[in-house]
C-alpha positions in Angstrom: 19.5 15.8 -1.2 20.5 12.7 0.7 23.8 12.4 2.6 25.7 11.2 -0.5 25.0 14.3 -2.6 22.2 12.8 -5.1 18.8 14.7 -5.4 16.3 12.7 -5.1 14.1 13.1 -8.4 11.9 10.1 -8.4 10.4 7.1 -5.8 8.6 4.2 -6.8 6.7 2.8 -3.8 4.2 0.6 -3.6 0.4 1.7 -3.9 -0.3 1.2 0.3 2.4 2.3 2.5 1.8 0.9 6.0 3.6 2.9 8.3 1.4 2.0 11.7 4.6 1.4 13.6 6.5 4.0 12.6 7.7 6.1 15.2 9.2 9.2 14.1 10.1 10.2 10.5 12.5 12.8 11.1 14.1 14.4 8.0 12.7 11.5 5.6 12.8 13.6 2.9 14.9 16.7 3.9 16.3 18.8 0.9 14.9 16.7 -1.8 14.1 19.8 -3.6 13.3 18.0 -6.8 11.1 15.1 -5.6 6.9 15.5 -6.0 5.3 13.2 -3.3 2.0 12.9 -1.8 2.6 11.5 1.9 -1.0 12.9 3.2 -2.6 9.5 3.2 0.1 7.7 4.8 -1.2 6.0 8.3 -0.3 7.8 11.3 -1.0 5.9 14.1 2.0 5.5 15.8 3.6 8.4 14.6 5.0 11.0 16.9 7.8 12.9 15.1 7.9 14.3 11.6 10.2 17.2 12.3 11.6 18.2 8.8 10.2 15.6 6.9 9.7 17.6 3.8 12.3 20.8 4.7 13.7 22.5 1.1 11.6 19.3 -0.6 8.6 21.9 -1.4 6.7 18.9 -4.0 6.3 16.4 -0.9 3.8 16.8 1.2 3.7 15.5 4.3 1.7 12.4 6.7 -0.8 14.3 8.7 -0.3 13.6 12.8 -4.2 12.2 13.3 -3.2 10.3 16.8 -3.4 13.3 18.9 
């Protein structure tokens, strides 16, 4: 559920998401119990912090941390 109170159902994003500079993704998608998302292929590089990215969203899955 986002901070306004909506549930998150649906995303439309584009078929690559670059996210080599990403740093952290804290809480992206935290309590968007409705919302089905593969994140799994989503580039990593940079990334150091996904601390309840998917929390209560039980259809997203999460980037996997591959720079360690």
């Amino acid at each position: 559920m986002t901070p306004s109170g909506i549930d998150l159902k649906t995303l439309k994003l584009p078929t690559e998401i670059n996210t080599g500079k990403v740093k952290t993704m804290t809480n992206t998608f935290k309590n968007c119990a409705l919302l089905t998302l593969d994140c799994s292929g989503w580039a990593t590089t940079s990334l150091t912090d996904i601390t309840g990215f998917n929390e209560g969203a039980p259809g997203v899955i999460s980037p996997v941390l591959n720079n360690f």
